[in-house]
TORKOLDREN-232245 format. One line per 3 residues: number of its first residue (from 1); their letters; for each residue x, y, z of N, C-alpha, C. Coordinates in Angstrom, 2 decimals, decimal comma, m for minus. Example, Ala and Ser with C-alpha at 12.3 -4.5 7.8 and 13.67 -1.06 7.14 Angstrom:
<sites>
1 = as = 13,19:m5,69:7,80:12,30:m4,50:7,80:13,20:m3,30:7,80 | 12,85:m2,25:7,08:13,67:m1,06:7,14:12,90:0,03:7,87
</sites>
This chain:
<sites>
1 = xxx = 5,13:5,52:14,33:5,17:5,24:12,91:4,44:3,93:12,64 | 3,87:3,80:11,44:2,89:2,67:11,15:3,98:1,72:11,31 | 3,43:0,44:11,26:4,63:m1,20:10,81:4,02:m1,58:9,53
4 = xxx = 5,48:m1,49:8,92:5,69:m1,74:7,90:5,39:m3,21:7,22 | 4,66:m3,70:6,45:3,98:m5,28:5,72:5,03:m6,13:5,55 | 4,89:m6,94:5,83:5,72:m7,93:6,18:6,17:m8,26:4,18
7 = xxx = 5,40:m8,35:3,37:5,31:m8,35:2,18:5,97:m7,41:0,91 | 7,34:m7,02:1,70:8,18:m6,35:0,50:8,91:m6,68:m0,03 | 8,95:m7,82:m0,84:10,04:m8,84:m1,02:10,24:m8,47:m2,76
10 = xxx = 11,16:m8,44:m3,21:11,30:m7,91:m4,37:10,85:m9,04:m5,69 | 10,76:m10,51:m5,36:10,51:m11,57:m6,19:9,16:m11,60:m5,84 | 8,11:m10,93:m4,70:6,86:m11,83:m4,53:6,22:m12,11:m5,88
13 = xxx = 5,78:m13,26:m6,06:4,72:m13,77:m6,82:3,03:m13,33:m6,87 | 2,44:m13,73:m8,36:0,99:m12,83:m8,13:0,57:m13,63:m7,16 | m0,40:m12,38:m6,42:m1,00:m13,21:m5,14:m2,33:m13,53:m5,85
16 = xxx = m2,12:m14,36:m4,81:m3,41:m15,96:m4,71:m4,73:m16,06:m3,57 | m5,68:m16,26:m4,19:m6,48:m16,41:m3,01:m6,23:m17,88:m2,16 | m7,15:m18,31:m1,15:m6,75:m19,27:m0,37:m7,44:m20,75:m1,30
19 = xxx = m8,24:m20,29:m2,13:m8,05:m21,83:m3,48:m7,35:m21,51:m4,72 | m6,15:m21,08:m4,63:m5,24:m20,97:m5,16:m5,45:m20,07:m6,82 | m6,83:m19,16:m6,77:m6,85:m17,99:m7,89:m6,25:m16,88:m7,79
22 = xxx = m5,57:m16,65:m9,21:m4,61:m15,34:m8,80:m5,46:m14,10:m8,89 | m5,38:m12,99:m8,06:m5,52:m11,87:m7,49:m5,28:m11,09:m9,41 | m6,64:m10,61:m9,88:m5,90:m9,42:m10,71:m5,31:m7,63:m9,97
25 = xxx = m4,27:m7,43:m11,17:m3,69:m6,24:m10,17:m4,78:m4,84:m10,30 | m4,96:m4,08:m9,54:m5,65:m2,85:m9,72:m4,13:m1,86:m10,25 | m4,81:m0,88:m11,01:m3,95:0,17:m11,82:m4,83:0,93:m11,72
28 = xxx = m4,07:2,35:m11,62:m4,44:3,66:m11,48:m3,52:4,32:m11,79 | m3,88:5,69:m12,37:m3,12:6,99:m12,45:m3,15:8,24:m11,72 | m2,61:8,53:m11,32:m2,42:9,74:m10,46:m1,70:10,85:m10,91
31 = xxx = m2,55:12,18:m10,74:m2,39:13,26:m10,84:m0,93:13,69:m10,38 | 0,52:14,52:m11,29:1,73:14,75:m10,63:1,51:15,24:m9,07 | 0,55:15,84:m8,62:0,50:16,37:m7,53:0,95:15,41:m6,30
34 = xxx = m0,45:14,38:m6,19:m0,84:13,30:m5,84:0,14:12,50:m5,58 | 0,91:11,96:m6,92:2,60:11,05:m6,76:3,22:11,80:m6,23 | 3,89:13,24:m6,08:4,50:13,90:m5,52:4,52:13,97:m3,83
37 = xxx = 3,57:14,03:m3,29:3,07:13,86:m2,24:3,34:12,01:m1,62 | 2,72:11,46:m2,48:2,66:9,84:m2,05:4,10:9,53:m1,93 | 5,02:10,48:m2,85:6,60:9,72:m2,90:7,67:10,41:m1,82
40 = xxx = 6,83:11,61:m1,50:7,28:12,24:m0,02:7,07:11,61:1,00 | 6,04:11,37:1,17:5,63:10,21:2,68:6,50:8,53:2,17 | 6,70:8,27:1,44:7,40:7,12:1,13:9,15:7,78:1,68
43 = xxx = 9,22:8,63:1,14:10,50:8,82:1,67:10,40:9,00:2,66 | 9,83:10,28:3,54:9,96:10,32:4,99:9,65:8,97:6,10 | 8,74:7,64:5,52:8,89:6,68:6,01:10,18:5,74:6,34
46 = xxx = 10,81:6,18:4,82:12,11:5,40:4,77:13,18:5,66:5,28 | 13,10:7,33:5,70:14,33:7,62:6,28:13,99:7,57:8,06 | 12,89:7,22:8,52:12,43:7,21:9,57:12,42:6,01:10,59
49 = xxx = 11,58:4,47:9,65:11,14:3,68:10,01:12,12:2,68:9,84 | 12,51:1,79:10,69:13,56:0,16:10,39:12,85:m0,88:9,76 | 13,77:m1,39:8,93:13,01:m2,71:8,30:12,79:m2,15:6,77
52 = xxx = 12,65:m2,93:6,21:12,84:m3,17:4,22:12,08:m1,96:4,60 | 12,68:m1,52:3,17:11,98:m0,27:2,36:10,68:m0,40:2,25 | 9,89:1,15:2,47:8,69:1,27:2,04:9,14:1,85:0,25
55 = xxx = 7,98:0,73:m0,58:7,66:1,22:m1,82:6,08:2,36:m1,97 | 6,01:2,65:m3,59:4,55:3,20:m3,35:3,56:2,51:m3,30 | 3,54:1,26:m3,88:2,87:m0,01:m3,66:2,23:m0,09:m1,92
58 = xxx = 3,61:m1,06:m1,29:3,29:m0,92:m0,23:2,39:0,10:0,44 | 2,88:1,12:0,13:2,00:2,52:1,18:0,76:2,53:0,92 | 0,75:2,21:m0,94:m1,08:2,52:m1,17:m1,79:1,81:m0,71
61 = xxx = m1,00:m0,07:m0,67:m1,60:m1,11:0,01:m2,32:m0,51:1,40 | m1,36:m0,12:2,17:m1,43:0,23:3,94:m2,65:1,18:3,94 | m2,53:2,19:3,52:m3,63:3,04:3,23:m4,85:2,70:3,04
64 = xxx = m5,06:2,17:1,91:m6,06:1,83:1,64:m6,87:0,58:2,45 | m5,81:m0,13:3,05:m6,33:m1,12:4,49:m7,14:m0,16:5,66 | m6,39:0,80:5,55:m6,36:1,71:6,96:m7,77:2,39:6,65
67 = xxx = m7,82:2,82:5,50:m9,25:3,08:4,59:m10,98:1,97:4,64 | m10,43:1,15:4,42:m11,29:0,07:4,28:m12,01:m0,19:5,75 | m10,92:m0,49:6,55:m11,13:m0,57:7,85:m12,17:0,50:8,77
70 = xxx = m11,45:1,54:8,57:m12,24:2,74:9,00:m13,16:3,41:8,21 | m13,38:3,12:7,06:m15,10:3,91:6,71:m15,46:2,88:5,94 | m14,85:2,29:5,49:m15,73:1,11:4,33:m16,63:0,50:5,39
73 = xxx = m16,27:m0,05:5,98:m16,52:m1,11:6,62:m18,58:m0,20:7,62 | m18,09:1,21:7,81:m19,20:1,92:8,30:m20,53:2,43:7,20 | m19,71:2,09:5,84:m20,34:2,79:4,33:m19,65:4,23:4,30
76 = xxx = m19,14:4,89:5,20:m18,80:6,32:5,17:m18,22:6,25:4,05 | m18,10:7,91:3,16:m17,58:8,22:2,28:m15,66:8,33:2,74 | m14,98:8,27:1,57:m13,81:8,31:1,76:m13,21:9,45:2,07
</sites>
């Protein structure tokens, strides 16, 4: 099972870059399908994995790292 972000803290503050500018948030909408699915793997994480709750946040975060990493970084399509 993946490890879970150290960053699930229910007060975090907007994040900051390292000279102290805040991060704007990305927003998106998703198709019922799509959330349906994303909130299944959130659960099956949660009933699986130890340590704070996975949110959908979190997961899209992880993902999309896991994304970036592996084709961004090559130009590959997603």
């Amino acid at each position: 099972m993946p490890k879970h972000p150290e960053s699930n803290d229910k007060s975090v503050t907007p994040a900051v870059d390292a000279g102290g500018v805040r991060t704007p948030p990305v927003m998106l909408r998703l198709e019922p399908p799509l959330l349906a699915a994303l909130d299944a793997w959130v659960a099956r994480l949660n009933e699986t994995c130890a340590g704070p709750p996975w949110s959908r946040g979190e997961l899209v975060r992880a993902v999309l790292v896991r994304a970036l990493d592996e084709r961004g970084a090559t130009g590959e399509e997603p």
